[in-house]
TIMARLO-472363 format. One record per residue (C-alpha): residue number from 1; residue in one letter; x, y, z. Coordinates in Angstrom, 2 decimals. Layout:
N
{resi NUM	resn A	px X	py Y	pz Z};
...
***
This chain:
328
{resi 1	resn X	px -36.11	py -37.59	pz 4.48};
{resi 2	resn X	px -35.26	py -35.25	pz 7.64};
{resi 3	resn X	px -33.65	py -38.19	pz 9.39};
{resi 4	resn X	px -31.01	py -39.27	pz 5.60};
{resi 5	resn X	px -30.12	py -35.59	pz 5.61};
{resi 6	resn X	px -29.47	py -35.53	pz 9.53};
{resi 7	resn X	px -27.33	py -38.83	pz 9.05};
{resi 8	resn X	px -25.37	py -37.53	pz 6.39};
{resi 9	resn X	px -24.24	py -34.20	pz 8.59};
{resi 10	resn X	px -23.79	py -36.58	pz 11.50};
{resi 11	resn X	px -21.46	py -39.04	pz 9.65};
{resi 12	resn X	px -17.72	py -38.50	pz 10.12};
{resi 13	resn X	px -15.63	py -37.71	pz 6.76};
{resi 14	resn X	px -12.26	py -38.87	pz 7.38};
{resi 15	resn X	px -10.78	py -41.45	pz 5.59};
{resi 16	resn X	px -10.23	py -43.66	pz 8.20};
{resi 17	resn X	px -13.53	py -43.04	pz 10.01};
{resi 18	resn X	px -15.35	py -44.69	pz 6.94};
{resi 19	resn X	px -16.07	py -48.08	pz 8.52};
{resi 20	resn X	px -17.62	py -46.17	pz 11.73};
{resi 21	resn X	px -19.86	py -44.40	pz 9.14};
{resi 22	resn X	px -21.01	py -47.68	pz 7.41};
{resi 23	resn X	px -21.97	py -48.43	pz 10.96};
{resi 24	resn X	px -24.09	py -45.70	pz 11.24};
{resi 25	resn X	px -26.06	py -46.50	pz 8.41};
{resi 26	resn X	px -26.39	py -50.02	pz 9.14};
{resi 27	resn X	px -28.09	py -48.25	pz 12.81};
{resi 28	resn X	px -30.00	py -46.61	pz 10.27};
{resi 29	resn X	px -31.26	py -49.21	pz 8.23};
{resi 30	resn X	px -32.42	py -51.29	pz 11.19};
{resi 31	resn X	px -34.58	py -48.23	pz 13.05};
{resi 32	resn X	px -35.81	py -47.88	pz 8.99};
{resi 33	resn X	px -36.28	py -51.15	pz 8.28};
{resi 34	resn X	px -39.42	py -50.06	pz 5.43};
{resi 35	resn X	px -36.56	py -47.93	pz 3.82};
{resi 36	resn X	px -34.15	py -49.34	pz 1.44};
{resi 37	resn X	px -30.96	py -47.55	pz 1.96};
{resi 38	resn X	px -27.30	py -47.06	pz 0.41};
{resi 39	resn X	px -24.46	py -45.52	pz 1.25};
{resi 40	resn X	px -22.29	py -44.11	pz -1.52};
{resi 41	resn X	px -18.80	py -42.78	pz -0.11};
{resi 42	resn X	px -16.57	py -40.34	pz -2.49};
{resi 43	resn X	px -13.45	py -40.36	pz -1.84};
{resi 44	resn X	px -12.16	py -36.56	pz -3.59};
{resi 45	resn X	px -8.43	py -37.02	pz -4.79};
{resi 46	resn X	px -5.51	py -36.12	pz -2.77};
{resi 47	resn X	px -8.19	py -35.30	pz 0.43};
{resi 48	resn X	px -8.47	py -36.96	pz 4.06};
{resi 49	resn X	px -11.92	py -36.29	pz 3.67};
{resi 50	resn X	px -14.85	py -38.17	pz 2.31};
{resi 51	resn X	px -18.03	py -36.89	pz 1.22};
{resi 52	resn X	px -21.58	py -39.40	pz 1.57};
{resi 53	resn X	px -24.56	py -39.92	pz -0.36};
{resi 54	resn X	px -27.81	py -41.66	pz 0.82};
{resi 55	resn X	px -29.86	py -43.87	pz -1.88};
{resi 56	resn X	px -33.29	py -44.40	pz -0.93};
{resi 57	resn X	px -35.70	py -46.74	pz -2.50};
{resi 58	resn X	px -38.84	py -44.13	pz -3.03};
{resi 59	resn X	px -42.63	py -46.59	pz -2.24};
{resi 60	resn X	px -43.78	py -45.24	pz -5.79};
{resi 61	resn X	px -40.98	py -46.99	pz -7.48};
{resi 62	resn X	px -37.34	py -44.96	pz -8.25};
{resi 63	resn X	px -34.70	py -43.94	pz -6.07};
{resi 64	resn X	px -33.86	py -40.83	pz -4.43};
{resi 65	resn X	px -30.35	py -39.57	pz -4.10};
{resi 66	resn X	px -29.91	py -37.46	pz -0.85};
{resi 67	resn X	px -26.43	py -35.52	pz -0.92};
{resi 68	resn X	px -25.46	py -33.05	pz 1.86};
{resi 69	resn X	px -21.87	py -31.27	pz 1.56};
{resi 70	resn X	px -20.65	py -28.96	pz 4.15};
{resi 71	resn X	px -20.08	py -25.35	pz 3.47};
{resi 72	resn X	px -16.54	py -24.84	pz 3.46};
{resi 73	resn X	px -16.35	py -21.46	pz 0.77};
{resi 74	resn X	px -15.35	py -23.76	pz -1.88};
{resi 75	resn X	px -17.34	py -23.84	pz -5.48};
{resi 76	resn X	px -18.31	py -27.53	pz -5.88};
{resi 77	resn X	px -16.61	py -27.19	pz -10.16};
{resi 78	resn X	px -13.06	py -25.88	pz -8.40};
{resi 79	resn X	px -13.21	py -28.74	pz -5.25};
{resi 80	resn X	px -13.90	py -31.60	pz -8.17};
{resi 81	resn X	px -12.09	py -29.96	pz -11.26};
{resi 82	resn X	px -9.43	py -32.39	pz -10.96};
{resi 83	resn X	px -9.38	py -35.91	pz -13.62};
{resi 84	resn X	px -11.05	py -38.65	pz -12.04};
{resi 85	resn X	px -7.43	py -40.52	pz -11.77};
{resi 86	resn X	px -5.63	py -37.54	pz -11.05};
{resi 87	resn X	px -4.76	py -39.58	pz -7.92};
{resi 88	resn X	px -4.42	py -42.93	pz -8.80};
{resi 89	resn X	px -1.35	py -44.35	pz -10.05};
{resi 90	resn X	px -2.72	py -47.47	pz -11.03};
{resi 91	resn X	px -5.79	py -49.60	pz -11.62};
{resi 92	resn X	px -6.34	py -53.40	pz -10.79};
{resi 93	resn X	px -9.39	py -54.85	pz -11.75};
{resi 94	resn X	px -11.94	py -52.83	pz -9.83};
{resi 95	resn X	px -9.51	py -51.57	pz -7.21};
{resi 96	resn X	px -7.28	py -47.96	pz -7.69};
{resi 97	resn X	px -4.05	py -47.70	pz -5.87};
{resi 98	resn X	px -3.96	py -43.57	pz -4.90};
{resi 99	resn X	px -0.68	py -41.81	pz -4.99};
{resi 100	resn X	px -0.67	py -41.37	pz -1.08};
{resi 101	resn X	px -1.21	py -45.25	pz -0.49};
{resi 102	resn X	px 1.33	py -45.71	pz -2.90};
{resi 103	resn X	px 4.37	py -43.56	pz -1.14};
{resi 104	resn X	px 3.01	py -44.61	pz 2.10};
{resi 105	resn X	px 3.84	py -48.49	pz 1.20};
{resi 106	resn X	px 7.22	py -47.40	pz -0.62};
{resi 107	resn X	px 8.35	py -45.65	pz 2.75};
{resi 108	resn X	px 6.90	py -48.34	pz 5.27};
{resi 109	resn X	px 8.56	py -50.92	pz 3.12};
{resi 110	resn X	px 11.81	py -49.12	pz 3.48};
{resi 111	resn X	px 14.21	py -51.36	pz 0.95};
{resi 112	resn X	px 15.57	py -51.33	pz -2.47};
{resi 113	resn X	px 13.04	py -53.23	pz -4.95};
{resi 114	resn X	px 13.99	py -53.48	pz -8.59};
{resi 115	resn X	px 9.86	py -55.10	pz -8.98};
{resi 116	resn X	px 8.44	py -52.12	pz -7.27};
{resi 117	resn X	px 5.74	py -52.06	pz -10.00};
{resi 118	resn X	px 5.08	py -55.28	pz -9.64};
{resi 119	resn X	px 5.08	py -54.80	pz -5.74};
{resi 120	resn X	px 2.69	py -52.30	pz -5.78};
{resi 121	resn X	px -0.16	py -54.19	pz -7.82};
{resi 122	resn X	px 0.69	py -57.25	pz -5.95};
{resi 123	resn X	px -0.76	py -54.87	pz -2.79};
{resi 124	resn X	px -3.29	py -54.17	pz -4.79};
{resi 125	resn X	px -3.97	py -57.73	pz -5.58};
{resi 126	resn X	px -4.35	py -58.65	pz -2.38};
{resi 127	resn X	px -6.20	py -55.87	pz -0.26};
{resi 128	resn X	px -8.81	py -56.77	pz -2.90};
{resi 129	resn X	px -8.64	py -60.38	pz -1.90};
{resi 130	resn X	px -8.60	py -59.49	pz 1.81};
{resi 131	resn X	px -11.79	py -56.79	pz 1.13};
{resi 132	resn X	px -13.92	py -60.12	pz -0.18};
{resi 133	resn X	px -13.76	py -62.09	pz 2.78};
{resi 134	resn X	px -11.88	py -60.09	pz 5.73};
{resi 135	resn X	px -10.63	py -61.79	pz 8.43};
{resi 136	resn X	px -11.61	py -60.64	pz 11.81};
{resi 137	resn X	px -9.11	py -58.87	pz 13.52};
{resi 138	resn X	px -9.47	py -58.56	pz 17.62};
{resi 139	resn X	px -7.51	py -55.20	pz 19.37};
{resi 140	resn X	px -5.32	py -57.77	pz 21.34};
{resi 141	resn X	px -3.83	py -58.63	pz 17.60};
{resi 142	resn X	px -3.39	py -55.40	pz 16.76};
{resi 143	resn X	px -1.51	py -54.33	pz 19.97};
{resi 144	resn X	px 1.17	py -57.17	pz 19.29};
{resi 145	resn X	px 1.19	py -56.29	pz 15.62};
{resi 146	resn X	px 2.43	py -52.88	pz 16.99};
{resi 147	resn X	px 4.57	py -53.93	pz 19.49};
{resi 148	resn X	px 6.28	py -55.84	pz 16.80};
{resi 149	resn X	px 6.88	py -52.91	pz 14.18};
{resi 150	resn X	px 8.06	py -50.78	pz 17.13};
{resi 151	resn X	px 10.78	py -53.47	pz 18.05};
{resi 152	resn X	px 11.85	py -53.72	pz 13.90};
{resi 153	resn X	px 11.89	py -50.36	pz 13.98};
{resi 154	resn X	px 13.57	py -49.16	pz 16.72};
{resi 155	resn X	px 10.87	py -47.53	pz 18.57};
{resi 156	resn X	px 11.42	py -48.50	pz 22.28};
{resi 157	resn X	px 9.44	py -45.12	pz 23.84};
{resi 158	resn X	px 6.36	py -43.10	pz 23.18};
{resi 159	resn X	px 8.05	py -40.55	pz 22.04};
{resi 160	resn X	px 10.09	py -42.02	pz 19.12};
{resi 161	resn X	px 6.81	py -43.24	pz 17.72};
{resi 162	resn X	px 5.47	py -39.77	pz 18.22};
{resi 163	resn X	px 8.22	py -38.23	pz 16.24};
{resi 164	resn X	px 7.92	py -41.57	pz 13.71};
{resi 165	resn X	px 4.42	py -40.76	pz 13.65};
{resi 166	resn X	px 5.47	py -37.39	pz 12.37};
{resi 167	resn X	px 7.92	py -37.76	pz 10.19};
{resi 168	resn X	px 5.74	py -40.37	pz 8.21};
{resi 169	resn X	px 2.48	py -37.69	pz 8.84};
{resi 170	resn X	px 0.26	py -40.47	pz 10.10};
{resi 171	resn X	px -2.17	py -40.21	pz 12.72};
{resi 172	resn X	px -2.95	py -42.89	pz 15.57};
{resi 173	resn X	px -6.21	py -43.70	pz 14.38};
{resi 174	resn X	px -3.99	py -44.26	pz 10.59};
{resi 175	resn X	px -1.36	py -45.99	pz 12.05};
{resi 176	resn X	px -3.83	py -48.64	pz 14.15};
{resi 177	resn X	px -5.36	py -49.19	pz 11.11};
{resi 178	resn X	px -2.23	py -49.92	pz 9.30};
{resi 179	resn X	px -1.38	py -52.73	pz 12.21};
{resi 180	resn X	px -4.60	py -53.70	pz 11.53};
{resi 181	resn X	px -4.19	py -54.69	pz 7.79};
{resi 182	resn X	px -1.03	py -55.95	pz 8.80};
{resi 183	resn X	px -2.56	py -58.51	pz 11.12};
{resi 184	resn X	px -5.37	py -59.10	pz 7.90};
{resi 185	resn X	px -2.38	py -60.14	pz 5.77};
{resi 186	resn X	px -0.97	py -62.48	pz 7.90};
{resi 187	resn X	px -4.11	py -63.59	pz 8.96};
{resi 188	resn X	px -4.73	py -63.74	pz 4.62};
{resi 189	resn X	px -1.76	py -65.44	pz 3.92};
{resi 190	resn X	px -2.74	py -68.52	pz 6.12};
{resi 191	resn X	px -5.96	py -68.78	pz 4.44};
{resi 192	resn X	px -4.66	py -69.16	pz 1.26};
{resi 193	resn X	px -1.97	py -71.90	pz 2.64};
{resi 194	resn X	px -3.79	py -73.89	pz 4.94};
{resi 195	resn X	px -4.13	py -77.40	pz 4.17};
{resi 196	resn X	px -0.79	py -76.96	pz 1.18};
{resi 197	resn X	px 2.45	py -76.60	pz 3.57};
{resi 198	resn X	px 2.57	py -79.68	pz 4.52};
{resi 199	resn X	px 1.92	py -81.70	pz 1.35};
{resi 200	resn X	px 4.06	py -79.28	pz -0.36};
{resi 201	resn X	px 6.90	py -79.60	pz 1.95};
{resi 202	resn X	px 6.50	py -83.83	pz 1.35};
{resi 203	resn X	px 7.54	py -83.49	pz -2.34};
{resi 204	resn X	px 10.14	py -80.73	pz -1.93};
{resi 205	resn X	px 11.82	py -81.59	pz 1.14};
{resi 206	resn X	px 15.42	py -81.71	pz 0.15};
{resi 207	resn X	px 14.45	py -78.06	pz -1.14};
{resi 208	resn X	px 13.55	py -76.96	pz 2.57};
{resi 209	resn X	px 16.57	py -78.22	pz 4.41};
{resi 210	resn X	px 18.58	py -75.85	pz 6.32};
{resi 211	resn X	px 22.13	py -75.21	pz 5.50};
{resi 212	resn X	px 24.76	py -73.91	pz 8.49};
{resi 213	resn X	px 27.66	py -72.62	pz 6.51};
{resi 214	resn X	px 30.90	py -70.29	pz 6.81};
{resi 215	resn X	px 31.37	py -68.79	pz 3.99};
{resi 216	resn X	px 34.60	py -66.29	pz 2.39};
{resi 217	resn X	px 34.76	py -64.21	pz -0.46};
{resi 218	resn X	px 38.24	py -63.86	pz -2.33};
{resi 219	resn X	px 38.99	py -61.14	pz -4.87};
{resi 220	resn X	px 40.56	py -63.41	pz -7.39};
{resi 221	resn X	px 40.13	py -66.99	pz -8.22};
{resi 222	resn X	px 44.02	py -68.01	pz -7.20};
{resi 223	resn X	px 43.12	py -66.33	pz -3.92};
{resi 224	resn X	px 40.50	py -68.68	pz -3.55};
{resi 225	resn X	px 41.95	py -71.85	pz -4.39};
{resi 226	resn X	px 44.23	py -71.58	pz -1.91};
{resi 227	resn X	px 41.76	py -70.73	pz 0.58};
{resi 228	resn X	px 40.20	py -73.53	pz -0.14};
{resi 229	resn X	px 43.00	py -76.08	pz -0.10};
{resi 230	resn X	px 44.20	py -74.63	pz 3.19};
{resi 231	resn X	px 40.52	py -75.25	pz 4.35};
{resi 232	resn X	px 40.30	py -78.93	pz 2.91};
{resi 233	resn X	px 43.65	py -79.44	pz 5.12};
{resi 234	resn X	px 42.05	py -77.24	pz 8.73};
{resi 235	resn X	px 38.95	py -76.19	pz 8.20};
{resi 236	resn X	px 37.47	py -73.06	pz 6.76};
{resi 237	resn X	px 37.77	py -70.74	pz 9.93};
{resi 238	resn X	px 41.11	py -71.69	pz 10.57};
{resi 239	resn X	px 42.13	py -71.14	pz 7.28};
{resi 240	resn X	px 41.08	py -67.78	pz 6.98};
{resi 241	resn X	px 42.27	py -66.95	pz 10.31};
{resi 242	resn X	px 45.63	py -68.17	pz 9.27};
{resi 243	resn X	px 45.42	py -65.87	pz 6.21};
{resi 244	resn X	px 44.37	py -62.53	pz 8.33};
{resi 245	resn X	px 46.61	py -63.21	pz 10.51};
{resi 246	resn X	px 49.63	py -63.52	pz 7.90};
{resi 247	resn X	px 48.66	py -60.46	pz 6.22};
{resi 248	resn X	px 47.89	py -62.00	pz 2.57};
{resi 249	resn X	px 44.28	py -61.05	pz 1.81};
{resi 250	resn X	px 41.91	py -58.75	pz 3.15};
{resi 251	resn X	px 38.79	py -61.41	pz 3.43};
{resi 252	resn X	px 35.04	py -61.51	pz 3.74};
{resi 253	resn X	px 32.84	py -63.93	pz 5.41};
{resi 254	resn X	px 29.40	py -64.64	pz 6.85};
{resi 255	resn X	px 28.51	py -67.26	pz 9.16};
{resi 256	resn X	px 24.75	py -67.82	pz 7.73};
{resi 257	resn X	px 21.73	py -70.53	pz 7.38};
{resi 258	resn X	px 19.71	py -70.55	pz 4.08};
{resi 259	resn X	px 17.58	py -73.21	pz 2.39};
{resi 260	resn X	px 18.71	py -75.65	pz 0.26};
{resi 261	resn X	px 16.81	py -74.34	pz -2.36};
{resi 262	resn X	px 18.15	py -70.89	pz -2.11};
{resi 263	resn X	px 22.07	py -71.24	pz -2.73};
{resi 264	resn X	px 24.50	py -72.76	pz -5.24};
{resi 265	resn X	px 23.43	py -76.15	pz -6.08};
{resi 266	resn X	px 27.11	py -77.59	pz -5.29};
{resi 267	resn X	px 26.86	py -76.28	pz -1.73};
{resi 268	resn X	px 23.04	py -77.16	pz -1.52};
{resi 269	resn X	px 23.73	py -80.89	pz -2.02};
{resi 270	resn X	px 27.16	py -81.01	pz 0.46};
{resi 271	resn X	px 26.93	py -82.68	pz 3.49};
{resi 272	resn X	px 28.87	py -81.49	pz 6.96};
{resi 273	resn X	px 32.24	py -80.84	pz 7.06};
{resi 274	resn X	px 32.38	py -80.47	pz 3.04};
{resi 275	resn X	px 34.47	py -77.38	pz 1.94};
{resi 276	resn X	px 32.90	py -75.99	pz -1.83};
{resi 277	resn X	px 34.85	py -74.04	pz -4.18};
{resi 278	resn X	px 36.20	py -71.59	pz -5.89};
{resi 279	resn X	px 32.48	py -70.68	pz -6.79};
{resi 280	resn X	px 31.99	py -66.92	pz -9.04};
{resi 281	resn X	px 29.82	py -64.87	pz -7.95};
{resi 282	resn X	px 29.88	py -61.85	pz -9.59};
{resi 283	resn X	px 33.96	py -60.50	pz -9.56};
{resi 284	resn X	px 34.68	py -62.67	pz -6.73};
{resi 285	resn X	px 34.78	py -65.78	pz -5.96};
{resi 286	resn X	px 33.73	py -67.90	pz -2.55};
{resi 287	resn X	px 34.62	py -70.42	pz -0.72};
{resi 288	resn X	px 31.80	py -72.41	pz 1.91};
{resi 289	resn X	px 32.28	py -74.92	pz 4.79};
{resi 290	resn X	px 29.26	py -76.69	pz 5.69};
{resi 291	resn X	px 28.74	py -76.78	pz 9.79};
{resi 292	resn X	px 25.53	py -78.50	pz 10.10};
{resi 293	resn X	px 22.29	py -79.79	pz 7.83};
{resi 294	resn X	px 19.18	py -79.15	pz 9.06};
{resi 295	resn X	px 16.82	py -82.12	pz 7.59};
{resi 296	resn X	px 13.68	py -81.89	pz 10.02};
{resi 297	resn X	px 11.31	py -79.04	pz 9.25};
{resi 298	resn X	px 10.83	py -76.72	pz 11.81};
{resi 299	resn X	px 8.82	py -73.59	pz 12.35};
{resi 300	resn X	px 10.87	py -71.59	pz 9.93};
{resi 301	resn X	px 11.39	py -73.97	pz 7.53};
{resi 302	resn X	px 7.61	py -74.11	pz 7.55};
{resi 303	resn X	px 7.38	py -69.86	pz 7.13};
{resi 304	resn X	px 9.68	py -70.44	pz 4.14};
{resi 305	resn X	px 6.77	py -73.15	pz 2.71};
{resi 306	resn X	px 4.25	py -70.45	pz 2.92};
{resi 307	resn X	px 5.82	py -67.53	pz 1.67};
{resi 308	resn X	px 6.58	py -69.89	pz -1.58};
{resi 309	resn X	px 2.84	py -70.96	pz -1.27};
{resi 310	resn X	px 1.68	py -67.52	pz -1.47};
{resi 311	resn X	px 4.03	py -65.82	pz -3.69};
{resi 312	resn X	px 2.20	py -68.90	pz -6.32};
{resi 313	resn X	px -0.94	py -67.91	pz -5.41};
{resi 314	resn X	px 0.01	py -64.20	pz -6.21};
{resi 315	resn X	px 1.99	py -65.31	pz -9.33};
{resi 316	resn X	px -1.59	py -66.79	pz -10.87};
{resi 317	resn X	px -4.03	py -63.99	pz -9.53};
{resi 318	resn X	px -1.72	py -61.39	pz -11.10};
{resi 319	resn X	px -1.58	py -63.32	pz -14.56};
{resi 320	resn X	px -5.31	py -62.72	pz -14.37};
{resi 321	resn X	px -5.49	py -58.92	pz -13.29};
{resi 322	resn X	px -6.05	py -55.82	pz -15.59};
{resi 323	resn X	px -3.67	py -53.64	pz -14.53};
{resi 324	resn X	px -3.76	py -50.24	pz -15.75};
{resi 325	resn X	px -1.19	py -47.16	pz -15.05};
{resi 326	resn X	px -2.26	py -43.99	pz -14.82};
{resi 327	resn X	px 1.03	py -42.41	pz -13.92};
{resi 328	resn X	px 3.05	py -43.71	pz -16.54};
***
């Protein structure tokens, strides 16, 4: 009994310490092994801290519960007065999403979302997924998983991610862990897909093929149809160039590459050299030039098979999940 209550001081109580404290009472068990033991963590809302209790299978038959709390001034009935969700804005299955976990993935994700509901359980979704069979992760994965969000992100120096680190008020130790689950995604992700991308990609290759296309937006429809008669005559470029240069129109364009499956269906079945429109979209109305089709699958074409694998996969386990709000 001496040695659960010296444990439990000896444990460390911050959130992200929690898997070096499971560790310690795995050390436990194994200098213990006549003593069946349990850790129960408590996780108080809105706290970096977490509290531990020790279950211990008594020889008579029973359990005892072995609790230990530092002495910080604080009445236990004011530290745990809050609701038991007061933290949680939502439930999925057995899994709570906490308000900080929550605003931490809206800022991290930093774009506009009209599904951010839907985002959030999908997170949700999968952490659970990830917590039943985690993939290991080695520190050499983790370093390039943060070398990688530092070059998305702008931060070329240790002292930008110092002041990121700030701004965002995450520790180191929080913001390894974060690569961390980062590299557990991707590592998720192609567990789920193995063995699918490429049978999928056999039955829905015209889907995957790459379109190279110029493309210009015109403000009205007549605009447009002269664009694209001009373009049928020179070619796309030119034709706008001529345009600028005259001083008619005040044009936009993008020189882009997009799957088949992810554009107009007139442009997605052209072939090179084929100029498409007027086509609306929205107010205005565009005009495309096919450059080049991509038919042979390459290493993005084969990303693209995945995400669509996965975003399935997602798609069924959230048709299945209880998802329950608590901040709604």
């Amino acid at each position: 009994m001496v040695g659960a209550v010296q444990l439990l001081r000896d444990l460390p109580r911050r959130r992200e310490e929690v898997d070096a404290a499971r560790a310690q009472v795995e050390r436990f068990r194994q200098l213990h092994p006549a003593v069946e033991v349990d850790l129960l963590i408590d996780k108080p809302p809105g706290s970096d801290v977490v509290d531990y209790d020790l279950f211990l299978d008594h020889p008579d038959g029973g359990t005892v519960a072995v609790s230990w709390r530092p002495d910080q001034g604080i009445p236990w009935s004011v530290q745990y007065a809050d609701h038991w969700a007061s933290n949680y804005v939502a439930s999925v299955n057995d899994f709570h999403l906490t308000i900080q976990q929550a605003l931490l993935f809206l800022r991290l994700c930093g774009r506009e979302n009209s599904g951010l509901m839907t985002e959030l359980s999908d997170q949700v979704i999968i952490g659970q997924a990830i917590e039943e069979n985690p993939p290991p992760v080695t520190d050499v994965e983790v370093q390039g998983a943060a070398d990688r969000f530092r070059a998305r992100n702008g931060l070329f120096s240790a002292d930008a991610t110092r002041r990121w680190l700030e701004e965002m008020g995450l520790s180191a130790e929080r913001y390894e862990e974060l690569m961390r689950q980062s590299v557990r995604m991707e590592k998720f992700k192609n567990h789920v897909t193995e063995d699918q991308v490429e049978r999928y990609l056999q039955g829905h290759a015209e889907e995957f093929e790459r379109l190279h296309f110029f493309r210009i937006c015109c403000s009205t429809y007549a605009a447009a149809a002269r664009l694209a008669k001009l373009a049928r005559e020179k070619g796309l470029f030119a034709a706008a160039q001529a345009q600028v240069e005259g001083g008619k129109w005040n044009l936009k364009g993008e020189l882009t590459c997009r799957m088949a499956g992810e554009v107009d269906a007139a442009l997605s079945r052209a072939l090179p050299g084929a100029v498409i429109g007027p086509i609306p979209q929205g107010t205005r109305y565009w005009v495309a030039e096919v450059l080049r089709r991509q038919t042979e699958p390459d290493a993005a074409t084969r990303a693209a098979v995945r995400d669509r694998l996965f975003r399935d996969w997602l798609s069924e386990r959230r048709k299945h999940a209880q998802v329950q709000w608590h901040w709604m």
